[in-house]
PAMIVEX-449706 format. One line per 4 residues: number of its first residue (from 0); their letters; for each residue x, y negated, z of C-alpha. Coordinates in Angstrom, 3 decimals, always signed. Each point is the difference from the previous one (the first is absolute). Layout:
NUM> a> X:Y:Z; ...
//
This chain:
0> xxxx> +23.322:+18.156:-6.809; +2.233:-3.149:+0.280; -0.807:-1.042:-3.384; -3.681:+0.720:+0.533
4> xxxx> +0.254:-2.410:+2.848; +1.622:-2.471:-1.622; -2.386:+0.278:-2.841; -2.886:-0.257:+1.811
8> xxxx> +1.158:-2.405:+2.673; +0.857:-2.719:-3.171; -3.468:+1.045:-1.413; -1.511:-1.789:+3.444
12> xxxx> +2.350:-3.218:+0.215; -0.801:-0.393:-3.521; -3.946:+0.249:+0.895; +0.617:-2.278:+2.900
16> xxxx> +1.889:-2.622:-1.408; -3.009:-0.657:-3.004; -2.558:+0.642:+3.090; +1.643:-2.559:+1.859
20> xxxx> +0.698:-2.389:-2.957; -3.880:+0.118:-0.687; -1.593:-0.188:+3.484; +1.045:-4.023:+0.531
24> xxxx> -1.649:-1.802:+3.117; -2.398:-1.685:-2.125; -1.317:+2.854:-1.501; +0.442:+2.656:+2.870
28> xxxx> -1.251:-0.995:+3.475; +3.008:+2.598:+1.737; +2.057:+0.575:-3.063; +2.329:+3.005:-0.086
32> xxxx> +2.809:+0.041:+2.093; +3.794:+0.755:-0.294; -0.594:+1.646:+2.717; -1.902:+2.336:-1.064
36> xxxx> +1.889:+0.967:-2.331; +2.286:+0.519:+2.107; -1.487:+2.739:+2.906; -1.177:+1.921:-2.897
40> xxxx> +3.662:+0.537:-1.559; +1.242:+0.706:+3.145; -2.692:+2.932:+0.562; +0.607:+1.865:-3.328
44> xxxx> +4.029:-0.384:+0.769; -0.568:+0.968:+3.858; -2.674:+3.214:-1.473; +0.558:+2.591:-2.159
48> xxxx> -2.362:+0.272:-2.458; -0.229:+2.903:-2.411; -2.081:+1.454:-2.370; +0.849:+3.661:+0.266
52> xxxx> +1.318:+2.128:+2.644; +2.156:+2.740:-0.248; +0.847:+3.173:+1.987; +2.352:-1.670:+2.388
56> xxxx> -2.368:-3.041:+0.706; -1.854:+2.060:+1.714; +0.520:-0.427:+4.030; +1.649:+3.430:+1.586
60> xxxx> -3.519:+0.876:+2.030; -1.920:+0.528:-3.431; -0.455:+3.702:-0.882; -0.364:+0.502:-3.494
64> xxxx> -1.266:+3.489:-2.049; +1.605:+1.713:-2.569; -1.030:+1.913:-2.696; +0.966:+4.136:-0.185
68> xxxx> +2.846:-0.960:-2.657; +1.242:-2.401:+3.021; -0.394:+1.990:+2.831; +2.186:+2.665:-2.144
72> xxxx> +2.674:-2.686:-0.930; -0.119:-0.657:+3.736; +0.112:+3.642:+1.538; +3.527:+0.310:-2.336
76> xxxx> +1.056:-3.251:+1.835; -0.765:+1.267:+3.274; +2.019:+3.302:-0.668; +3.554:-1.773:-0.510
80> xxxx> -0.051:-1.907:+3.674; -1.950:+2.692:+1.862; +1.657:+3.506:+0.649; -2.319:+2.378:-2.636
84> xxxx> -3.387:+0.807:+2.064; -3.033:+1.256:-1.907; -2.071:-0.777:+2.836; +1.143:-4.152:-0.804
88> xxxx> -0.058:+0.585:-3.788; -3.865:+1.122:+0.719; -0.648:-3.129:+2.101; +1.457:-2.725:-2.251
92> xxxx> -2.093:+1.794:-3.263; -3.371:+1.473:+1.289; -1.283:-1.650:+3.173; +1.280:-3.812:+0.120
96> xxxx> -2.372:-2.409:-1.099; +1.477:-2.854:+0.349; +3.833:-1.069:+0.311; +1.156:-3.173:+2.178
100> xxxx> +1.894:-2.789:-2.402; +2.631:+0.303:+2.878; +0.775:+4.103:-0.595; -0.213:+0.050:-3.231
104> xxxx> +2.669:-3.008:+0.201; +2.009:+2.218:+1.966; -0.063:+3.467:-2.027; +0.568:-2.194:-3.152
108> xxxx> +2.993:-2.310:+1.555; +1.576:+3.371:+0.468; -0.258:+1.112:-3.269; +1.403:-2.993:-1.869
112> xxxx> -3.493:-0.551:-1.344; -1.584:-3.287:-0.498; -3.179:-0.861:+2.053; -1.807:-0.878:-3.116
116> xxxx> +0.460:+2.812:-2.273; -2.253:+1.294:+2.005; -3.259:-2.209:-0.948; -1.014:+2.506:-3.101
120> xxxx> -1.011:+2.517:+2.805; -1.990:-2.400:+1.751; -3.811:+0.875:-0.323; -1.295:-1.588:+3.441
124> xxxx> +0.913:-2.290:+3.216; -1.120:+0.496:+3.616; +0.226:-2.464:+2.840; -0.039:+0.797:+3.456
128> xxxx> -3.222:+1.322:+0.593; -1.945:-0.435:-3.113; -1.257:+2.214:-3.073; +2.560:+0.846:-2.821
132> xxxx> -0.268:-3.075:-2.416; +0.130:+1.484:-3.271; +1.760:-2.100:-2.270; -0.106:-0.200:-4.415
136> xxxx> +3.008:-1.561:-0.099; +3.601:-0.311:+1.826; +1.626:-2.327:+0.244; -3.121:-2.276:+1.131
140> xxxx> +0.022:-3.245:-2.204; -1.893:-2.887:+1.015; +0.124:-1.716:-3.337; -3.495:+1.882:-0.764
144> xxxx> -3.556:-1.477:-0.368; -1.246:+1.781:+2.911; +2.611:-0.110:+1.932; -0.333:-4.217:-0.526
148> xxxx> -3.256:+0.341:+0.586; +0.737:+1.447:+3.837; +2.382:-2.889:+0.135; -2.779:-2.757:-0.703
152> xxxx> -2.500:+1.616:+2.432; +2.704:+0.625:+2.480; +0.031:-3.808:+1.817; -3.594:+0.924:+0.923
156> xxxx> +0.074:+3.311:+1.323; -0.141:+1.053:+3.576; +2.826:+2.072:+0.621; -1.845:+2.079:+2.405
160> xxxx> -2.495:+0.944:-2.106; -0.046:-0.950:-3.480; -3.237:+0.663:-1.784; -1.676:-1.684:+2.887
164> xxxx> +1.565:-3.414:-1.152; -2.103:-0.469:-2.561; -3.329:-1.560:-0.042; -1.221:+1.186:-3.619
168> xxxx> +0.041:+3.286:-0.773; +1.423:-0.956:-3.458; +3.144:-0.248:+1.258; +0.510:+2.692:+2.379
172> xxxx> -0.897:+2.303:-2.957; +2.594:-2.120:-2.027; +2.658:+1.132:+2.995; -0.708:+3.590:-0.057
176> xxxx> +0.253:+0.438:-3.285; +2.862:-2.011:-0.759; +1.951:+1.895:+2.673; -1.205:+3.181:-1.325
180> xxxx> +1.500:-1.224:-3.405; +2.891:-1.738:+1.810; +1.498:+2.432:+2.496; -2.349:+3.132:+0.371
184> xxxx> -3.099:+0.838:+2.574; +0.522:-1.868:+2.711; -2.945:-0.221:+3.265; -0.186:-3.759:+0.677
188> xxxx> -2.551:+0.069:+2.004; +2.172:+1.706:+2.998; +2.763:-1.438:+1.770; +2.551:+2.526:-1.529
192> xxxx> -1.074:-0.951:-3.639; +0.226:-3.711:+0.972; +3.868:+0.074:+1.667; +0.749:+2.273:-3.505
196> xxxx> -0.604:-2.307:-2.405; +0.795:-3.282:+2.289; +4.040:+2.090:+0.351; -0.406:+0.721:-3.973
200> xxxx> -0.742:-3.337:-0.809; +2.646:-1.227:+2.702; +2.921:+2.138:-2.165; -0.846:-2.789:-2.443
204> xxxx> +1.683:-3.013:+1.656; -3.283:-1.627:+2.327; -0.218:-0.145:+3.417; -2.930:+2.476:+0.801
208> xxxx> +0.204:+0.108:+4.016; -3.013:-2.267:+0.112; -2.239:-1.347:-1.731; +0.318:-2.949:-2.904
212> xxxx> -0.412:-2.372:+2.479; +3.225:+0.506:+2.568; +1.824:+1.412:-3.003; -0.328:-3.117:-2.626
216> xxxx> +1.022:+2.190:-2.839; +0.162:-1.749:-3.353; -0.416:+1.916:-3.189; +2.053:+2.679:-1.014
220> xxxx> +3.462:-1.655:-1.316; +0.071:+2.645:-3.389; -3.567:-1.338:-1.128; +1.972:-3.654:-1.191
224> xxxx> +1.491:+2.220:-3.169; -2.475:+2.465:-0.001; -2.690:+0.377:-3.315; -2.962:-1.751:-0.026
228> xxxx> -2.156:+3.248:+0.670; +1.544:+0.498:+3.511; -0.616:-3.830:+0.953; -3.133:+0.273:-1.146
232> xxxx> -1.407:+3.075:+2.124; +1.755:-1.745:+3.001; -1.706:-3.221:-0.588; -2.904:+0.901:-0.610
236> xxxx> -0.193:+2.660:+2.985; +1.935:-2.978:+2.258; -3.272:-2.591:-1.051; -2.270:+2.724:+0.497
240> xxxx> +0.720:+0.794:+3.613; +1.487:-3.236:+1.010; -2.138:-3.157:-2.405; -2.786:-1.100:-1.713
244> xxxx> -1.147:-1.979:-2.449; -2.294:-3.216:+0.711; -2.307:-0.781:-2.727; -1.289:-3.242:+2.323
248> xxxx> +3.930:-0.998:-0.060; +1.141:+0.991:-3.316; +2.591:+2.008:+1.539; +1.627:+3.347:+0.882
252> xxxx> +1.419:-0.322:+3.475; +2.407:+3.117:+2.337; -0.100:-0.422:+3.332; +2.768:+1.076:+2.449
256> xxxx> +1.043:-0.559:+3.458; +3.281:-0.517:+1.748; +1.604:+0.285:+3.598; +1.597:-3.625:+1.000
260> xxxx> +2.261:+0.530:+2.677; +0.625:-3.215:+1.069; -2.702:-1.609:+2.411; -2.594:-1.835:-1.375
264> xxxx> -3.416:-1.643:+2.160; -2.483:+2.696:-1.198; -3.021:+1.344:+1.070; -1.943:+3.353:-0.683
268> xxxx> -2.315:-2.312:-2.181; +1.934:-0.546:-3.379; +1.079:-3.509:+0.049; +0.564:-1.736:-3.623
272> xxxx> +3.711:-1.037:-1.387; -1.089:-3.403:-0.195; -0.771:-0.104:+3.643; +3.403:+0.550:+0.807
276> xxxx> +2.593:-2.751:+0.888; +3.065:-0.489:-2.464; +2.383:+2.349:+1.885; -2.231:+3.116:-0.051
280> xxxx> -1.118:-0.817:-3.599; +3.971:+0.217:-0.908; +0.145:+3.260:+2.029; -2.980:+1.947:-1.284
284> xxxx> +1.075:-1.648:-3.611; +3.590:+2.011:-0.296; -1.582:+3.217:+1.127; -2.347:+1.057:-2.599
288> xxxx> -0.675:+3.831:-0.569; +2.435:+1.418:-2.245; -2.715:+2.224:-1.836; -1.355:-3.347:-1.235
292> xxxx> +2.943:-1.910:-1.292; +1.424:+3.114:-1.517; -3.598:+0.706:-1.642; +0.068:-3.690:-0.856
296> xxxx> +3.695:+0.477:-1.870; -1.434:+3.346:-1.877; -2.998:-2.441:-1.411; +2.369:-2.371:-1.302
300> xxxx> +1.727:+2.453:-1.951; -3.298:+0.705:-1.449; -0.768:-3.455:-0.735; -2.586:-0.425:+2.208
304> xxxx> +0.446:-3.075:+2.225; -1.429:+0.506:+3.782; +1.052:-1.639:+3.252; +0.291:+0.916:+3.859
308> xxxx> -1.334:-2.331:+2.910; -1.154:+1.107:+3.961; -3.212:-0.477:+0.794; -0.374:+1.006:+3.852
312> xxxx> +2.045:+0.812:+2.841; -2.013:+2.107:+2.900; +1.699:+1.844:+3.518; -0.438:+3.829:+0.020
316> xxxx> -1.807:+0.457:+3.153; +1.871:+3.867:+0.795; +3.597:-1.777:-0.294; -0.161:-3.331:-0.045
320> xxxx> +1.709:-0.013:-3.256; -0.351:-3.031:-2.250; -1.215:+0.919:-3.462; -0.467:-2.449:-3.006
324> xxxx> -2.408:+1.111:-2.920; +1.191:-1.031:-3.621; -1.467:+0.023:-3.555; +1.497:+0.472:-3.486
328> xxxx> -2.501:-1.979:-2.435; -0.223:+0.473:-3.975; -1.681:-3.035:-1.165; -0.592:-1.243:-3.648
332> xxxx> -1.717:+1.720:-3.036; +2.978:+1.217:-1.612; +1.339:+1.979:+3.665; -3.101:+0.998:+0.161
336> xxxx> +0.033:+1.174:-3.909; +2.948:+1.545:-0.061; -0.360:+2.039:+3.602; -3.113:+1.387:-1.614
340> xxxx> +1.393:+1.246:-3.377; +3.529:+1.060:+1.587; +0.003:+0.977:+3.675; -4.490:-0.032:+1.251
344> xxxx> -1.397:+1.102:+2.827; -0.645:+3.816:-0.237; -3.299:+0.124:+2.213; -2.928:-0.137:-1.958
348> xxxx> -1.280:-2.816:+2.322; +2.871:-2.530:-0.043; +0.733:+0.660:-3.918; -3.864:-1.257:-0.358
352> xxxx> +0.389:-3.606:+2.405; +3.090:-0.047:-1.996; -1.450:+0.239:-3.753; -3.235:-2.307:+1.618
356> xxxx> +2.314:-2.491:+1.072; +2.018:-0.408:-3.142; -3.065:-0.536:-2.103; -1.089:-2.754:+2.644
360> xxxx> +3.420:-1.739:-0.821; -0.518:+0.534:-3.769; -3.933:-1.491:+0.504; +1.266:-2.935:+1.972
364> xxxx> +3.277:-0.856:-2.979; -2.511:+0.272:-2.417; -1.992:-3.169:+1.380; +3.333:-1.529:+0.719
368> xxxx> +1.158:+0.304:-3.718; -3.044:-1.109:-1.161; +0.201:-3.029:+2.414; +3.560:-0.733:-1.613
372> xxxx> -0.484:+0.622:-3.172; -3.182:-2.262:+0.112; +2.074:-2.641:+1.485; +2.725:+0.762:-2.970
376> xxxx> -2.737:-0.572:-2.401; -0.443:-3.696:+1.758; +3.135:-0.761:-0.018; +0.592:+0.828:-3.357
380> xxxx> -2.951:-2.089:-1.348; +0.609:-3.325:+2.562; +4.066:-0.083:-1.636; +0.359:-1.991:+3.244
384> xxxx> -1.003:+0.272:+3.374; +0.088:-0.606:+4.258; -1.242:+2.689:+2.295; -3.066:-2.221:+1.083
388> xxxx> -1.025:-0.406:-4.232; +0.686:+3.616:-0.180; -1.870:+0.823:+3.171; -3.175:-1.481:-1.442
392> xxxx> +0.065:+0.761:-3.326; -0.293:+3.542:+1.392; -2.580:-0.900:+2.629; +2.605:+1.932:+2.700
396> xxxx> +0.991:-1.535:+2.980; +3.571:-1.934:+0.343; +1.366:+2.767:+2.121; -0.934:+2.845:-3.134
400> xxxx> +1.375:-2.281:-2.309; +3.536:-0.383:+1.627; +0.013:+4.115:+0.032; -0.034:+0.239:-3.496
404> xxxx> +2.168:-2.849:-0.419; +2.541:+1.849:+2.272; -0.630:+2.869:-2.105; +0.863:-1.609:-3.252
408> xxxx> +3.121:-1.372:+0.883; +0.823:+3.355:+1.528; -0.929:+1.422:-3.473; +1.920:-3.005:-2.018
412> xxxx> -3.254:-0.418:-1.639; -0.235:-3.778:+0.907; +2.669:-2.958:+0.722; +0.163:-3.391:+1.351
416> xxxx> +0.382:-2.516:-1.793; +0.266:-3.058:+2.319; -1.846:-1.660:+3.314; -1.516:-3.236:+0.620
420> xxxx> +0.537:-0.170:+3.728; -1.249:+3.036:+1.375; -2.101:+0.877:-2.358; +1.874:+2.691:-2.537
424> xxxx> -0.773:+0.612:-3.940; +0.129:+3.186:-1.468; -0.607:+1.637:-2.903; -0.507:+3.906:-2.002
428> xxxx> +3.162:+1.113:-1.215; -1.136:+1.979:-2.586; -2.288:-0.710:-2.837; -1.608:+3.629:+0.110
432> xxxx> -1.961:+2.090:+2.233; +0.580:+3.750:-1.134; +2.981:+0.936:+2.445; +1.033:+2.814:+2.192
436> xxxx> +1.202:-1.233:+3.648; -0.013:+0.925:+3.561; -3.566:-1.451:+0.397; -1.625:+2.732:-2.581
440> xxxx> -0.689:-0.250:-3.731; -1.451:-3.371:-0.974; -1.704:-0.160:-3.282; -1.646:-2.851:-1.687
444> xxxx> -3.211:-0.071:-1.322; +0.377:+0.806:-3.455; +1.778:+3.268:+0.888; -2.797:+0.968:+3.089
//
C-alpha cells in the first residue's frame, strides 16, 4: 500500500507541477495554486483509499452468509472451543443465516485461523436491518466499470434516497443496473438500501456521513494508476451527473460546491467572486472543492487541458453556512476532441451538444484557415509588406489583419525584416504554399 501511495501521490505532483507551469497569470485569470496541490496530498495521505476490501475490512457489526461448505468448516470450528453439544452443532449448520464479522472473529481467533481464509465461503452480506445482499464476488474490488460508475454518480446522490437524486431517468436506470452488476440487488429507493451502499462505498476510503457537499471528497486516490477503462466509466458517469457541455460556449463545464468556513459578507442571493473585496477573494480562492482539482489532475494525465475558477458565493438559509459554487471548464477544440474520442459523456443527450459543438468549432477553423491562408497567399505574392498594405490588399479591416499577422509569426511563416519608425516590414518566409501547420492544410492553387 505504501508504494501504491507513493506511486500515485508522485503521479499528482507530477500533474501539478506541468498544470501549474502552464496556467501563467497572463493566460489563466486564477491560475492553479500550490496550494492546491497541497490540501489534496494531504487528503489521500490523511484517507485510506483502496480498491478492494477484504474479510477483515469489514467493520465487526456486518453479518455476513456462508455457504453449506462454510457453515460445515465452521460447525468443526465451533466443536474444539465449545464442550460437544448437538443441539449447538445444529444451530451453527441448519438455522443461522447470517454470522456477525465480530463472532466469527472470535470462533476463528480461537482456532489459529486467519479472518480471511474465510472469504471463499462468503456468498452474501447483511447490514443491520436490511435484505441479504447477495454478492458475485468476494473480496469486493472497486477497480470495476460498474463499480466506477457508482463512484462518478456518487457526488450527486442523495444519501437518503438515492434513485430520487436523479432528474433523468437515464441515469437512475444507469445506477440500478450498475449496482446490480457491481455489488448485487440492492433497494435504493428505501432508506435501508441507501445507508447499504453509502457504508459499502464508505469501506472504500470517502467520507459517506453526508452528502458531497459537507464531505468534499475528491476522487478515489487508486483511479491516478488505474487503466484507462476505469477512468473512463468514472468520468464519464462524474460529467453525466455533475456537467455539461455548452455548445453557445464551446465548452464542457462540472460544477461543484464547497463549505467555506471562514466568514465571508454573503447573502441567500448568490453573490459573484468578483464582487468580493481582495481578502475574501484570497479566502474563497485556497478552498476550492477537492472533487474538482483532483478531476482537473486526472484530465491532465489524459492530455486534456481544463481549468477551475468560483463563480458565486450564496448563505444557506437553514444554517447560515457560507457556500461558494465552482466550475471546472474544458475549453479549446483539441480538449474538446480528445474528451470526445477518449473519456465522452455517456448520456445520449450531452454526447449529442458535445458532437454539435465540436463540429461548430471545426465550421468556425475552417473560415479561420481560409482567412489565413488567403492572407498567406498575399503575403506571398506582395514579397514585402505593413499590416495597413496587407489590410487592404485583402479588403479586411486593420484589426483582422494584425490577427493573422499574429498568427504567422506564431506559425514562423513570416519575419521582420526592419521598421521605419513605427511602421514594421515583413515578409513570407517561405516560397511555397502546400504545408501542413497548426492552422490546417494550406494548398496552393495548382494542387486545389
Amino acid at each position: 500500500m505504501t508504494n501504491k501511495l507513493n506511486n500515485g501521490l508522485n503521479q499528482i505532483e507530477k500533474c501539478g507541477k506541468e498544470v501549474i507551469r502552464s496556467s501563467s497569470k497572463r493566460l489563466w485569470k486564477y491560475p492553479f495554486r500550490k496550494i492546491w496541490l497541497n490540501n489534496l496530498k494531504e487528503y489521500y495521505t490523511n484517507n485510506k483509499s483502496v480498491n478492494k476490501i477484504n474479510l477483515e475490512d469489514f467493520p465487526n457489526n456486518f453479518r455476513i452468509v456462508l455457504n453449506e461448505k462454510g457453515k460445515r468448516k465452521l460447525k468443526e470450528l465451533y466443536k474444539n472451543i465449545t464442550p460437544y453439544s448437538n443441539e449447538g452443532c445444529k444451530y451453527i449448520h441448519s438455522y443461522i443465516m447470517s454470522i456477525s464479522v465480530f463472532t466469527l472473529k472470535n470462533i476463528l481467533n480461537r482456532n489459529n485461523v486467519k479472518l480471511n481464509s474465510f472469504e471463499e465461503f462468503i456468498i452474501g452480506i447483511k447490514i443491520r436491518n436490511s435484505k441479504i445482499l447477495y454478492i458475485k464476488r468476494f473480496p469486493i474490488r472497486f477497480d470495476t466499470k460498474e463499480i466506477c460508475t457508482i463512484l462518478g454518480l456518487f457526488p450527486d446522490l442523495d444519501r437518503k434516497n438515492l434513485r430520487s437524486s436523479f432528474k433523468e431517468r437515464y441515469l437512475s436506470d444507469k445506477l440500478k443496473n450498475s449496482i446490480t452488476k457491481g455489488f448485487g440487488e440492492i433497494d435504493v429507493n428505501v432508506n435501508v438500501g441507501s445507508n447499504f451502499l453509502s457504508t459499502l462505498i464508505g469501506l472504500s476510503g470517502l467520507r459517506v456521513s453526508e452528502n458531497q457537499l459537507e464531505m468534499n471528497n475528491p476522487i478515489p486516490f487508486w483511479l491516478f494508476y488505474s487503466d484507462i477503462s476505469l477512468i473512463k466509466s468514472y468520468i464519464s458517469s462524474l460529467f453525466d451527473a455533475e456537467g455539461s457541455p455548452n455548445k453557445k460556449a464551446k465548452s464542457i463545464y462540472l460544477a461543484q460546491g464547497v463549505i467555506i468556513n471562514k466568514k465571508l459578507k454573503t447573502y441567500s442571493k448568490p453573490k459573484k467572486f468578483s464582487k468580493f473585496n481582495i481578502k475574501e477573494k484570497e479566502v474563497i480562492l485556497n478552498n476550492p472543492p477537492l472533487l474538482l482539482i483532483s478531476t482537473l489532475l486526472l484530465l491532465k494525465k489524459q492530455n486534456i487541458e481544463s481549468r477551475i475558477r468560483p463563480r458565486v458565493a450564496y448563505k444557506r438559509k437553514i444554517d447560515d453556512i457560507n457556500i461558494t459554487t465552482w466550475t471546472l471548464e474544458i475549453y479549446g477544440y483539441k480538449n474538446l476532441y480528445k474528451f470526445y474520442n477518449n473519456l465522452n459523456f455517456d448520456l445520449p443527450r450531452k454526447k449529442k451538444i458535445l458532437l454539435d459543438t465540436i463540429n461548430s468549432y471545426k465550421r468556425m477553423l475552417r473560415q479561420r484557415n481560409e482567412g489565413y491562408n488567403q492572407a498567406l497567399r498575399k503575403l506571398v505574392e506582395l514579397k514585402y509588406s505593413t499590416r495597413k498594405h496587407l489590410s487592404e490588399r485583402l479588403n479586411r479591416s486593420i484589426y483582422t489583419a494584425d490577427y493573422f499577422i499574429k498568427l504567422m509569426k506564431k506559425e514562423g511563416h513570416m519575419k521582420v525584416h526592419h521598421k521605419i519608425g513605427k511602421t514594421a516590414y515583413f515578409s513570407a518566409t517561405t516560397e511555397g504554399i502546400n504545408f501542413n501547420n497548426k492552422m490546417g492544410v494550406l494548398v496552393d492553387d495548382n494542387n486545389g
